[in-house]
N, C-alpha and C positions, 0 to 999 in steps of 0.2 A: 388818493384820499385828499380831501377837500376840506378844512373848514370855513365857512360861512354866514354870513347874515343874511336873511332873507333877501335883500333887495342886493347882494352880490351875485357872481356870475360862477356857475360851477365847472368845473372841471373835469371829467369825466375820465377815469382809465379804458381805453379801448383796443384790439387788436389794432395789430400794424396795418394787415388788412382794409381794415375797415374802409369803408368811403369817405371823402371831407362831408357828404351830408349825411354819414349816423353818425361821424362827429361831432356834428353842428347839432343837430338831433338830439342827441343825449345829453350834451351841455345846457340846453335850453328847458330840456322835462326837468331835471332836480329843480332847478332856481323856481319855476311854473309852480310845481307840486306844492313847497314850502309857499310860496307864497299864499296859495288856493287854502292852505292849511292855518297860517299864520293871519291872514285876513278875519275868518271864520273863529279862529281858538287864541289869538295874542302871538305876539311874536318874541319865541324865547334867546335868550343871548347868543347862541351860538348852534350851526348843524356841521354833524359831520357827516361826509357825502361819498361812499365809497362802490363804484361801481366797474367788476371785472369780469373777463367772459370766464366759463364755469364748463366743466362737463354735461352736454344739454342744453346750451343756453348762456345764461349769465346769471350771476350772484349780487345782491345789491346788502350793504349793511348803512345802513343812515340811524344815527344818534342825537340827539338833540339836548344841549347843555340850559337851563334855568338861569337866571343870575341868582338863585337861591342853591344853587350845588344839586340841583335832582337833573339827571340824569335817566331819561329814557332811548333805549336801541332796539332794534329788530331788522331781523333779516328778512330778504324777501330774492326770489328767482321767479325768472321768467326765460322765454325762447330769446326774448329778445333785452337791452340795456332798460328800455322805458320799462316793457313789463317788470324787467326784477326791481325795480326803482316805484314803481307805483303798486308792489307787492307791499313791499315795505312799510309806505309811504300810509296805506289803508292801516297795516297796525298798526304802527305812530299813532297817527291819529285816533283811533279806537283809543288808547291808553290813555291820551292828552283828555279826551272827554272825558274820561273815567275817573280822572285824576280830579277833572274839576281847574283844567288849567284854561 
């Protein structure tokens, strides 16, 4: 688990496994996502960025802090790190519109 400002570097949970490039991979789509997000919608104080492999695939939870105290999360899975990261990343965003943020 990660927290972050948009324009910092995420960290990514991954099998031992894994290659140095879905390492590299994965670390680089959260930071990307929030940016693509925060460009478009404002950039809120603080993400949290939690991404582990799951039954099927992987499990992504990312939350996003206000500096007003609101508080938006959602989960998201995919086969693969990015997919469950950009599962997420899609409702995030939906909410932030919604919100009006």
């Amino acid at each position: 688990m990660v927290r972050l400002r948009a324009r910092e570097q995420a960290a990514v949970q991954v099998p031992a496994y894994a290659s140095h490039k879905k390492r590299h991979k994965l670390g680089a789509f959260a930071p990307y996502c929030i940016l693509r997000v925060a460009r478009e919608l404002g950039e809120p104080a603080s993400w949290v960025v939690h991404v582990v492999p799951s039954r099927g695939g992987y499990a992504s939870h990312i939350a996003l802090h206000d500096g007003r105290g609101v508080m938006i999360a959602e989960h998201g899975s995919g086969q693969d790190g990015a997919l469950a990261t950009w599962d997420a990343m899609c409702r995030i965003e939906q909410r932030m519109r919604q919100h009006g943020r």
